[in-house]
Structure formats: C-alpha cells, structure tokens
PDB file of N, H, CA, C and O in Angstrom:
ATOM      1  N   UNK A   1     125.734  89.044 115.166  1.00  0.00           N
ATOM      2  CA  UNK A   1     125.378  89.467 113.824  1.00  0.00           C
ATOM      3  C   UNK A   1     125.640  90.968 113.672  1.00  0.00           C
ATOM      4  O   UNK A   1     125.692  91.650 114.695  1.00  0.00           O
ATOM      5  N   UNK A   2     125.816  91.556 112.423  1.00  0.00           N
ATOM      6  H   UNK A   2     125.774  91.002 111.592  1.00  0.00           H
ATOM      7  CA  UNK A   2     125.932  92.612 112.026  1.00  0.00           C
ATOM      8  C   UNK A   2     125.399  93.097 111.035  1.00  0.00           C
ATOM      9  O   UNK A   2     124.939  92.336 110.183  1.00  0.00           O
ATOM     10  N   UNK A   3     125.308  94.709 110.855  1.00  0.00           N
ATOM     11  H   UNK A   3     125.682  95.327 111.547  1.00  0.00           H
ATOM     12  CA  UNK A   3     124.397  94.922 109.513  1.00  0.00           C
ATOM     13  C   UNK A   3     125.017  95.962 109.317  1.00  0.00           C
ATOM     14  O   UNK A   3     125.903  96.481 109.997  1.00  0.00           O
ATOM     15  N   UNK A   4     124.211  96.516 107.679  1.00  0.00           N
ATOM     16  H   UNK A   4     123.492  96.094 107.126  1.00  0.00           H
ATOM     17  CA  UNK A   4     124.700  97.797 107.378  1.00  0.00           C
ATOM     18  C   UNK A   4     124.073  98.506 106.693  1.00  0.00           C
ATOM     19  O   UNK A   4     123.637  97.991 105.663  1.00  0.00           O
ATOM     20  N   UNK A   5     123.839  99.580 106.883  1.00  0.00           N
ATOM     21  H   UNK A   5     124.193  99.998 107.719  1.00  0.00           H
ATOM     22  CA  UNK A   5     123.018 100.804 106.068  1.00  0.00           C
ATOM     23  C   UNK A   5     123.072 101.580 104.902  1.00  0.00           C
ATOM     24  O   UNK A   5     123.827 102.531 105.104  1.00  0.00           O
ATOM     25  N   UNK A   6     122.713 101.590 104.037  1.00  0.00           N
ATOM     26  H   UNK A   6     122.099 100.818 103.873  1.00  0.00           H
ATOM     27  CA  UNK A   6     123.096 102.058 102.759  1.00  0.00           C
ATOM     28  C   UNK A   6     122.011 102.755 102.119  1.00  0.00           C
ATOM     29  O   UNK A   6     120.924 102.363 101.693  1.00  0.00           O
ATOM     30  N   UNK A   7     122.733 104.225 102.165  1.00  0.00           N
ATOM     31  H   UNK A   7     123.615 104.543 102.511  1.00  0.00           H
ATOM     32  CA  UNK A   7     121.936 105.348 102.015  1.00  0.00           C
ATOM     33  C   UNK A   7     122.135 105.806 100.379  1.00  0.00           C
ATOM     34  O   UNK A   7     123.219 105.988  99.826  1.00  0.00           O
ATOM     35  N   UNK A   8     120.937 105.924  99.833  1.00  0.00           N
ATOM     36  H   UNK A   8     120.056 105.776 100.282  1.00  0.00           H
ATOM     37  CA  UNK A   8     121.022 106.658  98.506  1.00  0.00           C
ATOM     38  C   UNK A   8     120.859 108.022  98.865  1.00  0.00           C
ATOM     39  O   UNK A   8     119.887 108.592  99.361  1.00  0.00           O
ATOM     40  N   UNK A   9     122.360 108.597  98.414  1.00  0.00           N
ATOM     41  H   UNK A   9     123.149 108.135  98.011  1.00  0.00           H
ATOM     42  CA  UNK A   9     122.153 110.347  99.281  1.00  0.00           C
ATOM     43  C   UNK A   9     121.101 111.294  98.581  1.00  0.00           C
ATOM     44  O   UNK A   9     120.424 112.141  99.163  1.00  0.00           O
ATOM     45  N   UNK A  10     121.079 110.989  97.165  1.00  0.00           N
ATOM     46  H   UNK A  10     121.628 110.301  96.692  1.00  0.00           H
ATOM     47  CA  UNK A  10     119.561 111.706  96.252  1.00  0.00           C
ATOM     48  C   UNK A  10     118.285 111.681  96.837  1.00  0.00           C
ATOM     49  O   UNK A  10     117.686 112.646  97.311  1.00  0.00           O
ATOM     50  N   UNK A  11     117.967 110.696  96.784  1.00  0.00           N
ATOM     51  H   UNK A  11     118.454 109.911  96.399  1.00  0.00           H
ATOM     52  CA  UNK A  11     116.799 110.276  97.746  1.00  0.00           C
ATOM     53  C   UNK A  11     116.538 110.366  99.092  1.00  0.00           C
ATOM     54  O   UNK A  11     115.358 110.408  99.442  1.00  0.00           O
ATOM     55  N   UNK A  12     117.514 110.408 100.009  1.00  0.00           N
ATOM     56  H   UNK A  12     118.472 110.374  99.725  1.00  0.00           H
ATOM     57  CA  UNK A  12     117.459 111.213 101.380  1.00  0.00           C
ATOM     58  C   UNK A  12     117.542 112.521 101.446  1.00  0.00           C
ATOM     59  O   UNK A  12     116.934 113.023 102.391  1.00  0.00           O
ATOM     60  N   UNK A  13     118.144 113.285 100.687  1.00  0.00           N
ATOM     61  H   UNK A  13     118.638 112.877  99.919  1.00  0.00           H
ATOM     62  CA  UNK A  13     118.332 114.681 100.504  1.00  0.00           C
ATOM     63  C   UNK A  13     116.924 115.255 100.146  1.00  0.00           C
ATOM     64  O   UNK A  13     116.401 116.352 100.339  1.00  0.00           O
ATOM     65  N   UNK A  14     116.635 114.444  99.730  1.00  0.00           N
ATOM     66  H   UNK A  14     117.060 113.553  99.574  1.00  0.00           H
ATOM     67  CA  UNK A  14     114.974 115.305  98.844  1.00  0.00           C
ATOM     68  C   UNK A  14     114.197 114.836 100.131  1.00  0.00           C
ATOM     69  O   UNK A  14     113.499 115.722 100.624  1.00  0.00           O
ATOM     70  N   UNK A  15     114.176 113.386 100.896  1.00  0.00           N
ATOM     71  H   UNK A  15     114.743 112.667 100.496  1.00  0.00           H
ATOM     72  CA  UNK A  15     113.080 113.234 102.182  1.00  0.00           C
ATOM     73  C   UNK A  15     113.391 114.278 102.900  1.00  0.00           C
ATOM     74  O   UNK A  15     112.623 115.238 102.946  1.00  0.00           O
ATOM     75  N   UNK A  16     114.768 114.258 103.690  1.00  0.00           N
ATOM     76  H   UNK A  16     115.392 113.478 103.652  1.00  0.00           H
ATOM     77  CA  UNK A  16     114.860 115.062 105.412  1.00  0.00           C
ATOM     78  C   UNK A  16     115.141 116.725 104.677  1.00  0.00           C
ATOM     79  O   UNK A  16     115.196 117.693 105.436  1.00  0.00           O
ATOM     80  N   UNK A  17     115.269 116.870 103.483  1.00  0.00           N
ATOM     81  H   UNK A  17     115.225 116.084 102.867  1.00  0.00           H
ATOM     82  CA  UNK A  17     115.812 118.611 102.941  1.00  0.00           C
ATOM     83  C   UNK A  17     114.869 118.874 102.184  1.00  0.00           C
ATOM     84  O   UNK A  17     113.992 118.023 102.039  1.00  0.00           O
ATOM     85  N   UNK A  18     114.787 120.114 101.500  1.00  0.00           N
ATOM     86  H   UNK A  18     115.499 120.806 101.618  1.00  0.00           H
ATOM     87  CA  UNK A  18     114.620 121.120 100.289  1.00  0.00           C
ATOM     88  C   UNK A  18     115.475 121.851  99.552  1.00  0.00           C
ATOM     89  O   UNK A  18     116.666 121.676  99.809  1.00  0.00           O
ATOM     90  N   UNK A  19     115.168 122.713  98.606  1.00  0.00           N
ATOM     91  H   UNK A  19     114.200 122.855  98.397  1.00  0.00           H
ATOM     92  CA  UNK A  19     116.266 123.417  97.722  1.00  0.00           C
ATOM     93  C   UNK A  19     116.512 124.746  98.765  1.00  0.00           C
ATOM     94  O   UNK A  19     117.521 125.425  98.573  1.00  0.00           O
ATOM     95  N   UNK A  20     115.617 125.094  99.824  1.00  0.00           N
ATOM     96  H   UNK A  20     114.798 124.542  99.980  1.00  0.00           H
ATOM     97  CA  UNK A  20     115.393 126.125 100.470  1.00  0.00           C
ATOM     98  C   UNK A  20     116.257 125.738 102.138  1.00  0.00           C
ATOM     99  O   UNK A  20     116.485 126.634 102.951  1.00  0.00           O
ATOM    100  N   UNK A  21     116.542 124.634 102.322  1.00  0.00           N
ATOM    101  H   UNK A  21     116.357 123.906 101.662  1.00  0.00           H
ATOM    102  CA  UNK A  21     116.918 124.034 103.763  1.00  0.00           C
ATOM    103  C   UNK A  21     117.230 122.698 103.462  1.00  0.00           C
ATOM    104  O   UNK A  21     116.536 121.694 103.627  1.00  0.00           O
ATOM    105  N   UNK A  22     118.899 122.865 102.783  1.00  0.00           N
ATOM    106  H   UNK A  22     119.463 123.680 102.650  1.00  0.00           H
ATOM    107  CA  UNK A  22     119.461 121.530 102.461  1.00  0.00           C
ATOM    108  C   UNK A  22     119.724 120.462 103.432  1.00  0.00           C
ATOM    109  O   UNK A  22     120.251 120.902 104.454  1.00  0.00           O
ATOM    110  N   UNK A  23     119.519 119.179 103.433  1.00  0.00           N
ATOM    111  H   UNK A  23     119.091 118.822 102.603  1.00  0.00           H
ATOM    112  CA  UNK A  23     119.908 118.246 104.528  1.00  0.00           C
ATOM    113  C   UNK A  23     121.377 118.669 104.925  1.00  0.00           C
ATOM    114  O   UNK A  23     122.280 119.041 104.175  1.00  0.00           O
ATOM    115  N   UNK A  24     121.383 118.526 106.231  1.00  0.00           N
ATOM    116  H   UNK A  24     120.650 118.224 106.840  1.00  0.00           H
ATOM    117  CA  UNK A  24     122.501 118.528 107.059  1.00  0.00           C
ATOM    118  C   UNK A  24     123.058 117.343 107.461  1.00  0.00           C
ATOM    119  O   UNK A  24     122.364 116.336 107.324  1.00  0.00           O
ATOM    120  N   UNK A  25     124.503 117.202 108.075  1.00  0.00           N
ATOM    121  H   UNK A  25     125.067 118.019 108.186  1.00  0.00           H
ATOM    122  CA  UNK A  25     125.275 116.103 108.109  1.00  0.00           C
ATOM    123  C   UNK A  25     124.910 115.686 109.529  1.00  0.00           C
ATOM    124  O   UNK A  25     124.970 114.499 109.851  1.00  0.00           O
ATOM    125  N   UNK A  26     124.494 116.729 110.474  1.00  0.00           N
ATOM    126  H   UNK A  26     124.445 117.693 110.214  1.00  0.00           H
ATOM    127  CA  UNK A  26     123.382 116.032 111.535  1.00  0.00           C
ATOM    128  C   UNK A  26     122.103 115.246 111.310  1.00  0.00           C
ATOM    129  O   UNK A  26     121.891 114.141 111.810  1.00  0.00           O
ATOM    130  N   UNK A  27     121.262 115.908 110.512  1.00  0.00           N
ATOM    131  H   UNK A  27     121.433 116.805 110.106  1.00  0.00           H
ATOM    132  CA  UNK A  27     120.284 114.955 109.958  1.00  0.00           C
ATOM    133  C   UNK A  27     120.628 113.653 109.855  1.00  0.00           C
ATOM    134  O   UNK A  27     120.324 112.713 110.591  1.00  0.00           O
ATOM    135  N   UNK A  28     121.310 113.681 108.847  1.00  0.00           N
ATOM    136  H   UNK A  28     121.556 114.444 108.250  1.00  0.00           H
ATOM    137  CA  UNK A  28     121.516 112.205 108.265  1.00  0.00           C
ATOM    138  C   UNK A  28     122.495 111.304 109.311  1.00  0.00           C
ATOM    139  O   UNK A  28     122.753 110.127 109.057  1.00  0.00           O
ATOM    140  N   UNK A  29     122.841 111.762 110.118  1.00  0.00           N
ATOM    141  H   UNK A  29     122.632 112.718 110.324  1.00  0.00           H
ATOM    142  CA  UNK A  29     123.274 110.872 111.367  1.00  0.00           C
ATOM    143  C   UNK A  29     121.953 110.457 112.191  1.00  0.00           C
ATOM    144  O   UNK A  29     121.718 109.308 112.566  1.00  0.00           O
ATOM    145  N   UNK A  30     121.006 111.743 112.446  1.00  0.00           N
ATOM    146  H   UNK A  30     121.197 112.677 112.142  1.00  0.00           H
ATOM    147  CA  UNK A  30     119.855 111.163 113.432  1.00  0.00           C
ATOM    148  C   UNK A  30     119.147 110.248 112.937  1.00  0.00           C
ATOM    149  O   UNK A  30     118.593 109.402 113.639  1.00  0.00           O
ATOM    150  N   UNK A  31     119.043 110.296 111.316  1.00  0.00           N
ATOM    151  H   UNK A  31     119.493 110.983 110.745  1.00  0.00           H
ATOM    152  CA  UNK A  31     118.231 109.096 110.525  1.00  0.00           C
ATOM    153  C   UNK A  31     118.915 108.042 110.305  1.00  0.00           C
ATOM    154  O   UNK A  31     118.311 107.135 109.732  1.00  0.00           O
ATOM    155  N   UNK A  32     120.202 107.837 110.633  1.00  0.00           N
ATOM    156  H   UNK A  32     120.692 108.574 111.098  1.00  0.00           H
ATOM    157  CA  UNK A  32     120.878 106.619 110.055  1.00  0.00           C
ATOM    158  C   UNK A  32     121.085 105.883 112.211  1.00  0.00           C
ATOM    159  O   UNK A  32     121.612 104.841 112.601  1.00  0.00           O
ATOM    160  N   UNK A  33     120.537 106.792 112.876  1.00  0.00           N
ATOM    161  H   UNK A  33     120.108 107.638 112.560  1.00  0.00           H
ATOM    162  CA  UNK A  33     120.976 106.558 114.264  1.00  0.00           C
ATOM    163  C   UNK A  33     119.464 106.006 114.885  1.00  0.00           C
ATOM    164  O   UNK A  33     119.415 105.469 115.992  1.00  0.00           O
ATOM    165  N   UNK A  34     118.107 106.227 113.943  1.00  0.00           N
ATOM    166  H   UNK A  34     118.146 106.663 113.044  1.00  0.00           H
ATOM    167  CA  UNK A  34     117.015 105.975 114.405  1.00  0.00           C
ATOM    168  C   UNK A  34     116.788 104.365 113.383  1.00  0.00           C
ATOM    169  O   UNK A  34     115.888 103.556 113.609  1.00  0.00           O
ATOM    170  N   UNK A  35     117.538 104.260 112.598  1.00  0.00           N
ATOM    171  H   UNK A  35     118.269 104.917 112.415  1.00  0.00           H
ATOM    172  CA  UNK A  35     117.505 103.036 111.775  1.00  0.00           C
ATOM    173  C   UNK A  35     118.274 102.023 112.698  1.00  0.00           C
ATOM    174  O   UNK A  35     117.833 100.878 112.796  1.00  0.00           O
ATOM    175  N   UNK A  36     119.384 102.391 113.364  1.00  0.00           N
ATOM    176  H   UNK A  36     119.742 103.322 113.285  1.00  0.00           H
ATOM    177  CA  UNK A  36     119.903 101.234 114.075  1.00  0.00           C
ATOM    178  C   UNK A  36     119.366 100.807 115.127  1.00  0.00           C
ATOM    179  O   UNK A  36     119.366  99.621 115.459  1.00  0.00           O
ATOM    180  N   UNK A  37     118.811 101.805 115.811  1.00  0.00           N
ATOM    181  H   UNK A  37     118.811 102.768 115.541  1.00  0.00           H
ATOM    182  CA  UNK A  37     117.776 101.357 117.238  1.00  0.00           C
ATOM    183  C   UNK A  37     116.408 101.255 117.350  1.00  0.00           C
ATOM    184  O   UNK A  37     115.499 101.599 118.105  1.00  0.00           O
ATOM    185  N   UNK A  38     116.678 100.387 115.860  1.00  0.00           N
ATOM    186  H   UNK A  38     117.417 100.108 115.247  1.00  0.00           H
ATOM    187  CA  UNK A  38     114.745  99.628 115.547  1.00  0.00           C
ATOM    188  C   UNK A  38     115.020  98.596 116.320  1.00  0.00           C
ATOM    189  O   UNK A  38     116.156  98.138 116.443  1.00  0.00           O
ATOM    190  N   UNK A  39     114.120  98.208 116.830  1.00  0.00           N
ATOM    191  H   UNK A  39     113.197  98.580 116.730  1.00  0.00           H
ATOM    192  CA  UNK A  39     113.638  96.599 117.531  1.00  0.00           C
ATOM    193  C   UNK A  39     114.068  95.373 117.135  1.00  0.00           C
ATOM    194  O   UNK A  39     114.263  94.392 117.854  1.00  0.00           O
ATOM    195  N   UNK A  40     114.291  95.528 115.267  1.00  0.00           N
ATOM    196  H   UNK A  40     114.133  96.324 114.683  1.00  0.00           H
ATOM    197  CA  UNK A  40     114.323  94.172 114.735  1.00  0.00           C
ATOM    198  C   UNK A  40     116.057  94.091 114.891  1.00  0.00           C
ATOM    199  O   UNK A  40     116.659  93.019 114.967  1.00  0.00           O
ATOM    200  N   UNK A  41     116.699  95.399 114.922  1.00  0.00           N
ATOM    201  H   UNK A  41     116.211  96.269 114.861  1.00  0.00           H
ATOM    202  CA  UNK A  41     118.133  95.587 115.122  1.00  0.00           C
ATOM    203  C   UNK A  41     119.184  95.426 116.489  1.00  0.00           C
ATOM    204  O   UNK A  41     120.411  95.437 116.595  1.00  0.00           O
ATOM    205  N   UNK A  42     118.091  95.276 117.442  1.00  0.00           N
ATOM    206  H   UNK A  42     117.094  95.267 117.356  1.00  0.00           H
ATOM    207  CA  UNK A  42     118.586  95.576 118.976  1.00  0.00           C
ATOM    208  C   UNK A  42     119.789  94.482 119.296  1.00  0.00           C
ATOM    209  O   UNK A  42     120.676  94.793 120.091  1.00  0.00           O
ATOM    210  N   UNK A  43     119.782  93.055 118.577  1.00  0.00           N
ATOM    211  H   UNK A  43     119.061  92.802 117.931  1.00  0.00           H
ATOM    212  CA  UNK A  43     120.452  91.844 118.713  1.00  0.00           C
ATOM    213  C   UNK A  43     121.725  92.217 117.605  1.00  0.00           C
ATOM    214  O   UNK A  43     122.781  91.584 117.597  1.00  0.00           O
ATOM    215  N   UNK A  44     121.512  93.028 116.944  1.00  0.00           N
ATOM    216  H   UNK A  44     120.654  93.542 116.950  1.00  0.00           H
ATOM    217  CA  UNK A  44     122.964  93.316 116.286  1.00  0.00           C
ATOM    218  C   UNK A  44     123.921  94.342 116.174  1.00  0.00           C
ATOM    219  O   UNK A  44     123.524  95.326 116.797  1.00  0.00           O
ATOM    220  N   UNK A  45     125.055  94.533 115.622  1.00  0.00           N
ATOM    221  H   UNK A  45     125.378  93.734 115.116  1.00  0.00           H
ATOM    222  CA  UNK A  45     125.898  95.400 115.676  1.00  0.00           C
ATOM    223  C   UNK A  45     126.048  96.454 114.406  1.00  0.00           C
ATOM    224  O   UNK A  45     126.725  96.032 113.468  1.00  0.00           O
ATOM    225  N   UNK A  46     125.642  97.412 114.315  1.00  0.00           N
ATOM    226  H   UNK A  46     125.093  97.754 115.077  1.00  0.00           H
ATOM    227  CA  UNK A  46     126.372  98.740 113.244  1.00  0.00           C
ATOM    228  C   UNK A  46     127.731  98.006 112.293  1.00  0.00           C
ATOM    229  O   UNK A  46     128.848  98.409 112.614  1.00  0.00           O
ATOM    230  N   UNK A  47     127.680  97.297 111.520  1.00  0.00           N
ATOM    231  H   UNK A  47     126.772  96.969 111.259  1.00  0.00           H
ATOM    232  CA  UNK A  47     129.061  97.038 110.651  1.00  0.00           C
ATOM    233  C   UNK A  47     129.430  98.498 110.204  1.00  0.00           C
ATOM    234  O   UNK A  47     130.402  99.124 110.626  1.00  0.00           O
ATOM    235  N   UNK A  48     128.468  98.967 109.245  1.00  0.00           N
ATOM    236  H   UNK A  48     127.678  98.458 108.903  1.00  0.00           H
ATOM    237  CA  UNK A  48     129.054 100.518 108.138  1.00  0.00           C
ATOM    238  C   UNK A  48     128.486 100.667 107.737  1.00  0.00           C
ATOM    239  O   UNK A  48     127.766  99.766 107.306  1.00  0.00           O
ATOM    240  N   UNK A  49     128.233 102.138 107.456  1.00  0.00           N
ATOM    241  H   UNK A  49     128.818 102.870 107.806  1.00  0.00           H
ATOM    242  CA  UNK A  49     127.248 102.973 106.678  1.00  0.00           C
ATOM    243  C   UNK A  49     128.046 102.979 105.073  1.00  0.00           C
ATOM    244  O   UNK A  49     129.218 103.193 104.763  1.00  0.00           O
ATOM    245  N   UNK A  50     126.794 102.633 104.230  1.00  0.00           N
ATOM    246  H   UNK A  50     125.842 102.459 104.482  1.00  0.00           H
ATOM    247  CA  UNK A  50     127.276 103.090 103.012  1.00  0.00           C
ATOM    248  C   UNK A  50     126.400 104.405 102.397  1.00  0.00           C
ATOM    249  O   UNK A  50     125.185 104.210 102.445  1.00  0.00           O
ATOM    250  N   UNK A  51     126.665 105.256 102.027  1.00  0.00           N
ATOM    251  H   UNK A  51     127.652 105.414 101.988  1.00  0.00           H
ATOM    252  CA  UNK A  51     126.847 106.541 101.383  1.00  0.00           C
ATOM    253  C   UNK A  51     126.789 106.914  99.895  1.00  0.00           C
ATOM    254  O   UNK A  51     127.606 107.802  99.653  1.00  0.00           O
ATOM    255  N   UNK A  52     126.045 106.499  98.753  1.00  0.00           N
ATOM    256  H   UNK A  52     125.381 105.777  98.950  1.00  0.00           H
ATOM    257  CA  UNK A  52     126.395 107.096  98.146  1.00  0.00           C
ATOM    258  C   UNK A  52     125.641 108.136  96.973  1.00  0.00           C
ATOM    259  O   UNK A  52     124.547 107.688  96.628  1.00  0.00           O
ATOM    260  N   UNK A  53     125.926 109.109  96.470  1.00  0.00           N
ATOM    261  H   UNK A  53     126.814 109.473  96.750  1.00  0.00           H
ATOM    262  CA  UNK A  53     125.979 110.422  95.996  1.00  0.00           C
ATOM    263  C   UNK A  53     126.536 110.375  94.562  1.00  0.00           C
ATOM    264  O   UNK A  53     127.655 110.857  94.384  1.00  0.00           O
ATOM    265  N   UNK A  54     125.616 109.639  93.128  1.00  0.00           N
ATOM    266  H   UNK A  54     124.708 109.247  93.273  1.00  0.00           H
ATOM    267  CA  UNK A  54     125.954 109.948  92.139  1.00  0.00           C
ATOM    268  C   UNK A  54     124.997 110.279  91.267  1.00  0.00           C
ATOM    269  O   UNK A  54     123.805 110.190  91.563  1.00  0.00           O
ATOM    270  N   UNK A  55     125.413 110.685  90.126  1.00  0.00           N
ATOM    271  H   UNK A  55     126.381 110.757  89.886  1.00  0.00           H
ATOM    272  CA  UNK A  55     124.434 110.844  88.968  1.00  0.00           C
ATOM    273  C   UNK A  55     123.479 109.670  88.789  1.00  0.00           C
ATOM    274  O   UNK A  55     123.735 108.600  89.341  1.00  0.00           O
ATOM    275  N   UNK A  56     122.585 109.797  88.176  1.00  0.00           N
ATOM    276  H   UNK A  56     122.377 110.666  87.727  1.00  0.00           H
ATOM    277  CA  UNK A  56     121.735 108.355  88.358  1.00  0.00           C
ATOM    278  C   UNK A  56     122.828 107.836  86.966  1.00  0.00           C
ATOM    279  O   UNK A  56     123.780 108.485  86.534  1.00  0.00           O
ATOM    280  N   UNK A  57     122.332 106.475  86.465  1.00  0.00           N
ATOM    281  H   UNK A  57     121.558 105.948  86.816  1.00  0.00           H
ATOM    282  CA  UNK A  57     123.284 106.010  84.986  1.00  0.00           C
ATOM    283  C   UNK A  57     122.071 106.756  83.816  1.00  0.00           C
ATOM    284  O   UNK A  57     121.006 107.371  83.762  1.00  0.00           O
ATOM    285  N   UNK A  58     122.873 106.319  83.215  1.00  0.00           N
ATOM    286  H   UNK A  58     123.738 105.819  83.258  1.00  0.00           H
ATOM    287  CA  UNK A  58     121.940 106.634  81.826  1.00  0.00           C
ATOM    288  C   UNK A  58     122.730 106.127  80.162  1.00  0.00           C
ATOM    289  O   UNK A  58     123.889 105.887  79.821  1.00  0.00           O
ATOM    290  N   UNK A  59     121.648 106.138  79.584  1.00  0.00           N
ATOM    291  H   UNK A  59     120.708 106.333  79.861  1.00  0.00           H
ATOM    292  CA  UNK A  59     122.420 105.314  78.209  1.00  0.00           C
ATOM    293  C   UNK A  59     123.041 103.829  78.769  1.00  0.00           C
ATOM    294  O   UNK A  59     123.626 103.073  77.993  1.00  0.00           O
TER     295      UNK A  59
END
C-alpha cells in the first residue's frame, strides 16, 4: 500500500512559522517526515507529497 500527504501551505505556514520567522523548506520536510513514520503508516510506502499554496476562492 501507499499513501500521500497533502499539505495546505497557508495553514502550515501559520502552524510551524510567523510573520517574524517564516517556515522553512527544512521544516516542512521534518513535518511531512514525522507524518510518514506514524505507526498507522509503518506498513506503507510515501507515494507523493502534495503542496499546495493558493489564494483561498472567493465569489
């Protein structure tokens, strides 16, 4: 089996950062690297990270 991670970058940026100490591209590897080596994950494989970084919609 395989899985995959899909990061809303707005919403991670504001958890692991601030406006004062923006998230880093290390960060968000150690958090996307502590999500794969949960317990319930140990029996499967990393497929792909999804990523994404937009305006919210509106109208």
């Amino acid at each position: 089996m395989r899985f995959a991670i899909l990061l809303d970058a707005g919403f991670l940026k504001q958890k692991l950062g601030s406006r004062e100490i923006p998230t880093t591209a290390k960060q968000i590897l150690e958090f996307t690297n502590k999500i794969a080596k949960r317990e319930e994950l140990k029996d499967h494989s990393l497929h792909r990270i999804y990523y994404c970084d937009a305006e919210p919609m509106s109208g």
